[in-house]
TORKOL-4160 file (C-alpha; in steps of 0.2 Angstrom, whole numbers, padded with zeros to 4 digits, m for minus):
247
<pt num="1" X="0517" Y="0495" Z="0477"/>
<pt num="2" X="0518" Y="0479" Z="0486"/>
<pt num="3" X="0500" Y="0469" Z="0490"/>
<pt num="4" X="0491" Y="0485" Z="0486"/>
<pt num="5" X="0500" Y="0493" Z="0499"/>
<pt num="6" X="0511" Y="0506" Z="0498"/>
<pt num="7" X="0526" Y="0506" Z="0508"/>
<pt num="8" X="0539" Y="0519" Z="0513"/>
<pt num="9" X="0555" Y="0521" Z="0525"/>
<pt num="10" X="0559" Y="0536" Z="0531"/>
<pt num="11" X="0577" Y="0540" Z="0538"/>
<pt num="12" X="0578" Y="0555" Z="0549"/>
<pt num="13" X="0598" Y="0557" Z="0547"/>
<pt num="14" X="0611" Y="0567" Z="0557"/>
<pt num="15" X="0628" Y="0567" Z="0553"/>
<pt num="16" X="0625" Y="0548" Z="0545"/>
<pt num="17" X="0639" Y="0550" Z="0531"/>
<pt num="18" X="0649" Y="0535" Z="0536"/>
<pt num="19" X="0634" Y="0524" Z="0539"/>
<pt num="20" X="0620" Y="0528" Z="0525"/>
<pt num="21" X="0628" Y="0517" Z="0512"/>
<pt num="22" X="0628" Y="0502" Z="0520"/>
<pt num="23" X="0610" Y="0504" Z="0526"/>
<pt num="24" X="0602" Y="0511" Z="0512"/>
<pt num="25" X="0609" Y="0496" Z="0502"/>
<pt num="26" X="0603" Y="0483" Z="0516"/>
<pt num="27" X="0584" Y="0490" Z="0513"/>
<pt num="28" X="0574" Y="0477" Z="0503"/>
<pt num="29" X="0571" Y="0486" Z="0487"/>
<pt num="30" X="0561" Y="0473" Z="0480"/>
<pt num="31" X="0549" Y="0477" Z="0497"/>
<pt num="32" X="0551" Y="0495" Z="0499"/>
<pt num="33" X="0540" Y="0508" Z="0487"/>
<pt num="34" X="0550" Y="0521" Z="0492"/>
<pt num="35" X="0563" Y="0529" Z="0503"/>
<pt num="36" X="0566" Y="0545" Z="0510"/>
<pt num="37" X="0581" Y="0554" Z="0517"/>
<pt num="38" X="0579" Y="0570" Z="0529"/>
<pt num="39" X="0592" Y="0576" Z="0534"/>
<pt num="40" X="0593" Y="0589" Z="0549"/>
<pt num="41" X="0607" Y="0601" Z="0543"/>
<pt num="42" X="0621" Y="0588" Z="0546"/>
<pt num="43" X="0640" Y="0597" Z="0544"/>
<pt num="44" X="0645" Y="0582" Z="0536"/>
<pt num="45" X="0641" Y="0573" Z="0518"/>
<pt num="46" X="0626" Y="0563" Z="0522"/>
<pt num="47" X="0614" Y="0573" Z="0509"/>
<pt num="48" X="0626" Y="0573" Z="0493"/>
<pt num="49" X="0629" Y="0557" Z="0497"/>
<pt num="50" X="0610" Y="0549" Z="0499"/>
<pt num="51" X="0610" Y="0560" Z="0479"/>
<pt num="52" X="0625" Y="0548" Z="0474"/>
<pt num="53" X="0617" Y="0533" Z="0483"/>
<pt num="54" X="0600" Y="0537" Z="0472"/>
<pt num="55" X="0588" Y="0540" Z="0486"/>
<pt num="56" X="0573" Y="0549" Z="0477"/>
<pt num="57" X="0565" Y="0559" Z="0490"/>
<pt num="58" X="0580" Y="0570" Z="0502"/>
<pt num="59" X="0573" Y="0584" Z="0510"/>
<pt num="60" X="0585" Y="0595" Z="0517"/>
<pt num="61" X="0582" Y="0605" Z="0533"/>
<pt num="62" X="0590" Y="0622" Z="0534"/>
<pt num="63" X="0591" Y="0623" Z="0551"/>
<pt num="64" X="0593" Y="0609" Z="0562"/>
<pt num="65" X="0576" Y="0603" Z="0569"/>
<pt num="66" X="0581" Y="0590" Z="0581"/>
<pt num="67" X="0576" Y="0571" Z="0582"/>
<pt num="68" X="0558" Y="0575" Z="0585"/>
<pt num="69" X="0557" Y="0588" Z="0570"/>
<pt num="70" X="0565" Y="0576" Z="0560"/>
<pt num="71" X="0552" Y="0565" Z="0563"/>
<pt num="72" X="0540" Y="0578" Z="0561"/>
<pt num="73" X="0545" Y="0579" Z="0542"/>
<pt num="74" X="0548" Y="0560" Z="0539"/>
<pt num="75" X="0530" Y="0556" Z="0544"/>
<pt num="76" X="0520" Y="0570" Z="0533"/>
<pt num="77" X="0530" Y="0567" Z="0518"/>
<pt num="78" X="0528" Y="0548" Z="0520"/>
<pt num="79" X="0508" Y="0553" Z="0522"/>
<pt num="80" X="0507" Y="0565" Z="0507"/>
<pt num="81" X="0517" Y="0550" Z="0497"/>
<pt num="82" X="0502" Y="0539" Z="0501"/>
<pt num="83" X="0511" Y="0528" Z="0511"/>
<pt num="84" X="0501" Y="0514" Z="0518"/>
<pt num="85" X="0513" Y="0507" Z="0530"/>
<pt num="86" X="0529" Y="0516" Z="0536"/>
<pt num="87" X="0546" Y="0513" Z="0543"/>
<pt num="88" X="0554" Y="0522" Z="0553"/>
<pt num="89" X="0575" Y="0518" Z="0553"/>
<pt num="90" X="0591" Y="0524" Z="0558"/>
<pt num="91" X="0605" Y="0528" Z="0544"/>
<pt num="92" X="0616" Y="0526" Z="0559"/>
<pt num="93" X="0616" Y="0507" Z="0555"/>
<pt num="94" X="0612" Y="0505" Z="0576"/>
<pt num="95" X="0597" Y="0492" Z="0569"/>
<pt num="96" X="0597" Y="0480" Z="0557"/>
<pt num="97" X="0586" Y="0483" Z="0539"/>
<pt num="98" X="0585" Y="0466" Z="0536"/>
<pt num="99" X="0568" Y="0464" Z="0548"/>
<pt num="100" X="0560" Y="0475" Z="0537"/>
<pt num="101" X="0550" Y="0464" Z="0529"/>
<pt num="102" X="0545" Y="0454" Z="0546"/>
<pt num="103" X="0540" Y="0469" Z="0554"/>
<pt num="104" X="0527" Y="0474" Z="0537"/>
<pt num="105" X="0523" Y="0455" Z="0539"/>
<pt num="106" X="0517" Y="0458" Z="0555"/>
<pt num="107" X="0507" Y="0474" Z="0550"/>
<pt num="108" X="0500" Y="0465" Z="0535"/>
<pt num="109" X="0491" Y="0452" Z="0545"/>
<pt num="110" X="0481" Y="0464" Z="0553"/>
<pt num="111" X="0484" Y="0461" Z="0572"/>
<pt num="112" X="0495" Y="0476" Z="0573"/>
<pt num="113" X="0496" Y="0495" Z="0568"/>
<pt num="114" X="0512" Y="0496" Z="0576"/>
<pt num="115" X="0526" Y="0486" Z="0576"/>
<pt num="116" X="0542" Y="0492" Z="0587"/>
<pt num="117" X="0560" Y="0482" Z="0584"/>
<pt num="118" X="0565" Y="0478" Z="0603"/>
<pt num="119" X="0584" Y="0478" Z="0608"/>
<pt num="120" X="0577" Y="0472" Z="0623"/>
<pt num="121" X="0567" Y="0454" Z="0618"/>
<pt num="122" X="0580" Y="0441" Z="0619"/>
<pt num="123" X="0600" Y="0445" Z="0624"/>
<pt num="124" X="0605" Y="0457" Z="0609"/>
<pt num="125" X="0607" Y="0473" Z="0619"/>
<pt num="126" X="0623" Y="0472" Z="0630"/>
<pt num="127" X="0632" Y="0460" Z="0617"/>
<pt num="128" X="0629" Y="0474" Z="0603"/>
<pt num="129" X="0637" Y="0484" Z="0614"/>
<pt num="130" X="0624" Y="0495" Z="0621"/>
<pt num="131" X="0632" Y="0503" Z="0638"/>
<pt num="132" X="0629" Y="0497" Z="0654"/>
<pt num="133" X="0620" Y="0514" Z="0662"/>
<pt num="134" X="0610" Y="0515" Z="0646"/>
<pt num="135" X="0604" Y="0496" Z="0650"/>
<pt num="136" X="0600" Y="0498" Z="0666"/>
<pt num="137" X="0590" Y="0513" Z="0664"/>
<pt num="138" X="0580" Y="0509" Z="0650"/>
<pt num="139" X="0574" Y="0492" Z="0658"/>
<pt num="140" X="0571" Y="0504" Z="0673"/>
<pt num="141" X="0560" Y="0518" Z="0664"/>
<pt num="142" X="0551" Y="0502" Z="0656"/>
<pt num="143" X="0545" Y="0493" Z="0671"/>
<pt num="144" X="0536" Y="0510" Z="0676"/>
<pt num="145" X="0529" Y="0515" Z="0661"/>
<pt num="146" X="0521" Y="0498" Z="0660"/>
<pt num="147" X="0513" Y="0500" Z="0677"/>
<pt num="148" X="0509" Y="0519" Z="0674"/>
<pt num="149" X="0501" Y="0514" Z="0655"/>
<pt num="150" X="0494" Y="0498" Z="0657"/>
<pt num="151" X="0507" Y="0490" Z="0644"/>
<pt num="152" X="0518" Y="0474" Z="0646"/>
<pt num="153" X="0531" Y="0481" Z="0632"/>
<pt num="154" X="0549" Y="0475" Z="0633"/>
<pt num="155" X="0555" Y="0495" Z="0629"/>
<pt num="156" X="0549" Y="0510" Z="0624"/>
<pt num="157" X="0563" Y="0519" Z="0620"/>
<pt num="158" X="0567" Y="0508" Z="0602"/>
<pt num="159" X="0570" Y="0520" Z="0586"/>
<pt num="160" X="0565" Y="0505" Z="0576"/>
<pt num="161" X="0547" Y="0508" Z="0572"/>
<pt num="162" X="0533" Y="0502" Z="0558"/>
<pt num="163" X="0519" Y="0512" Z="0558"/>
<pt num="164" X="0500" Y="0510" Z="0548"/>
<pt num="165" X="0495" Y="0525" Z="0541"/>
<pt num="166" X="0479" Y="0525" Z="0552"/>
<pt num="167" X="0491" Y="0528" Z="0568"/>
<pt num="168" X="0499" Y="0541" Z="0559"/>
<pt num="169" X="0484" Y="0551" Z="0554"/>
<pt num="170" X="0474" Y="0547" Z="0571"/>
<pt num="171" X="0486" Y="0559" Z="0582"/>
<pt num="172" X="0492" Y="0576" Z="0582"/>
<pt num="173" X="0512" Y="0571" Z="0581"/>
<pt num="174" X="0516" Y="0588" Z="0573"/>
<pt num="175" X="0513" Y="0597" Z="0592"/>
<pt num="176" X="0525" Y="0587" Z="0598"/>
<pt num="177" X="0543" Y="0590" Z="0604"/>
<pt num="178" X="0557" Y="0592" Z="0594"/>
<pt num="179" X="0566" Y="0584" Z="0605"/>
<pt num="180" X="0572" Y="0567" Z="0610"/>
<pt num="181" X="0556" Y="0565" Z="0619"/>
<pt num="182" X="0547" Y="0565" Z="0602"/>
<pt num="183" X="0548" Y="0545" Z="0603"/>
<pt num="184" X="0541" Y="0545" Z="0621"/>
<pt num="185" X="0526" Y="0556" Z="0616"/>
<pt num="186" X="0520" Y="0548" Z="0600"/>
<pt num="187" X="0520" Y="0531" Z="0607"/>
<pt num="188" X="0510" Y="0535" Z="0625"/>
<pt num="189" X="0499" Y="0543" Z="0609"/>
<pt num="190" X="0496" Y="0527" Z="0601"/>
<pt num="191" X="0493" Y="0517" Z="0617"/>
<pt num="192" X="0482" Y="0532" Z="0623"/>
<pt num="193" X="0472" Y="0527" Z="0606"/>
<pt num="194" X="0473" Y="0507" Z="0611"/>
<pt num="195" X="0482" Y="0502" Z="0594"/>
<pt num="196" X="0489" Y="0485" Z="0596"/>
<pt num="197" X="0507" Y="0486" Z="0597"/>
<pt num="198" X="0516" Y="0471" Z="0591"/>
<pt num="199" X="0535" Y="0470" Z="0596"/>
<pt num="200" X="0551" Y="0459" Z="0587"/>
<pt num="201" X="0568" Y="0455" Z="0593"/>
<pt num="202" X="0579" Y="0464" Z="0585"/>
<pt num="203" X="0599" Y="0465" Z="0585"/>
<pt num="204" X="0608" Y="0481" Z="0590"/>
<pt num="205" X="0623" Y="0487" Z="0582"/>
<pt num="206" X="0632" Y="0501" Z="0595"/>
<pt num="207" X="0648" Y="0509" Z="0590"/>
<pt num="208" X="0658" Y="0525" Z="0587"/>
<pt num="209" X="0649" Y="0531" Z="0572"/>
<pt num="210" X="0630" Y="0525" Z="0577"/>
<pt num="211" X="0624" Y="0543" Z="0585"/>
<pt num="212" X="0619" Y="0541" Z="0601"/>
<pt num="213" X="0611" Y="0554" Z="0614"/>
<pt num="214" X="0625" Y="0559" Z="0628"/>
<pt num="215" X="0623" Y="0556" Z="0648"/>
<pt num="216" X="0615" Y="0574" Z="0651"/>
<pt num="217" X="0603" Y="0575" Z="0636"/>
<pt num="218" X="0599" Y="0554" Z="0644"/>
<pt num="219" X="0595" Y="0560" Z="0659"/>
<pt num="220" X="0584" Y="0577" Z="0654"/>
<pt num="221" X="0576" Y="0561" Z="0641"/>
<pt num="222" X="0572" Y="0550" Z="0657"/>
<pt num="223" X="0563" Y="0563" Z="0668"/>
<pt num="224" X="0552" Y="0568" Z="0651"/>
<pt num="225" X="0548" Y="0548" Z="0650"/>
<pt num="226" X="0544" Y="0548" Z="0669"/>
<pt num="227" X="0534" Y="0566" Z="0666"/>
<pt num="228" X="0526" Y="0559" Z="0651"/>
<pt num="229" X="0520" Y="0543" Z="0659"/>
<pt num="230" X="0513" Y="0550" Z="0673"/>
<pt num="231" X="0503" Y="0562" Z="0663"/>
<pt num="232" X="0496" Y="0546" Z="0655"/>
<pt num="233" X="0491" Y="0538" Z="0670"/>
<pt num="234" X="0481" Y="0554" Z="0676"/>
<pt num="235" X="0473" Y="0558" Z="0659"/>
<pt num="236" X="0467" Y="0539" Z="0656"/>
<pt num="237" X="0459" Y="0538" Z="0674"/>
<pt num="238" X="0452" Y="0556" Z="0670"/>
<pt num="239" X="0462" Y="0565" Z="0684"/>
<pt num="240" X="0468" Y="0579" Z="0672"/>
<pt num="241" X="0466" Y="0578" Z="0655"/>
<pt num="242" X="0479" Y="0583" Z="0644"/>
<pt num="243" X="0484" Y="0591" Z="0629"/>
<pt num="244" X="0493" Y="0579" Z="0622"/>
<pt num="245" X="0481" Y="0567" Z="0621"/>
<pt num="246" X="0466" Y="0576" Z="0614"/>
<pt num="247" X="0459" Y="0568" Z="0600"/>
């Protein structure tokens, strides 16, 4: 435990055998009080070899849960750890572990209880290699879920994420989707709580063995952002409350 705070990162893994070794080792030890591993069912070898790698906690799901139930699992066993801040990474090596310790920095000075890694801040995005059509649409979605939410974020849709524990334990993640959306949902939550949201450039790393959602799954994902927005809008101007919200 660092600064009498404890803190954990958690990676919700898929099919990240060919990455997880060279994050994991990229993850600050000296920092980081613990790591822990889900892994969603994956067909290939990323749980025997988060085992030879030494990561403490892995949970195993015996059924494949999704991105969202992933998640699900990664946050309450972060909380029952006694984490006081947490990470959320990709093993998929698609962000970069070194900001780590900015991203804690900035939650330790105590003008943020949530601190998102942006693809979007500066000009990493399209030289990392993320695709054009994925480009275009996130910038898209983003310029109306500002207007809809009232926020002036560069992106929602980063799976670089620090969290404090206050934000974890304030809103009911575990009625979330299991889905995609999951990311979507749990950050329109924390908004919907006014959290201060802090945000830092980050570097993206696209290739063939970063995991990526495919164009139909994008598409059902961009209507639920659109879906989920406007749901904000009408619940914070009390139009029709809503379920995900509730307090």
């Amino acid at each position: 435990m660092k600064g009498n705070k404890k803190i954990v990162v958690v990676l919700p893994a898929f099919n990240a055998g060919k990455t997880l070794k060279k994050t994991y080792t990229e993850i600050p030890g000296d920092l980081v009080d613990e790591v822990i591993l889900v892994d969603d069912k994956s067909s290939d070898n990323t749980a025997e070899l988060a085992k030879k790698l030494g990561i403490k906690h892995i949970i195993q799901h015996d059924a494949n849960k999704g991105y969202g139930g992933n998640q699900k699992t990664c946050y309450t066993t972060a909380l029952q750890l006694g984490a006081d801040i947490i990470i959320m990474l990709h093993p998929d090596y698609q962000y970069t572990p070194s900001l780590i310790p900015a991203m804690v920095a900035m939650i330790d000075s105590r003008h943020y209880d949530l601190v998102l890694g942006s693809r979007i801040l500066g000009k990493g995005a399209l030289k990392g290699g993320m695709p054009v059509y994925k480009y275009i649409a996130n910038r898209l979605l983003t310029f109306f879920q500002n207007i809809m939410m009232g926020q002036k974020l560069s992106e929602y849709h980063t799976g670089y994420r620090a969290f404090t524990k206050e934000v974890l334990t304030s809103i009911d993640f575990g009625n979330n989707s299991d889905g995609f959306i999951f990311d979507n949902e749990i950050l329109a939550q924390i908004c919907c709580k006014s959290f201060p949201i802090g945000e830092i450039s980050c570097p993206t790393h696209y290739d063939e063995e970063a995991s990526s959602i495919k164009l139909r799954e994008s598409v059902k994902y961009g209507w639920g952002v659109i879906r989920i927005s406007v749901r904000y809008f009408l619940h914070r101007n009390g139009i029709l409350k809503s379920k995900l919200f509730k307090s």
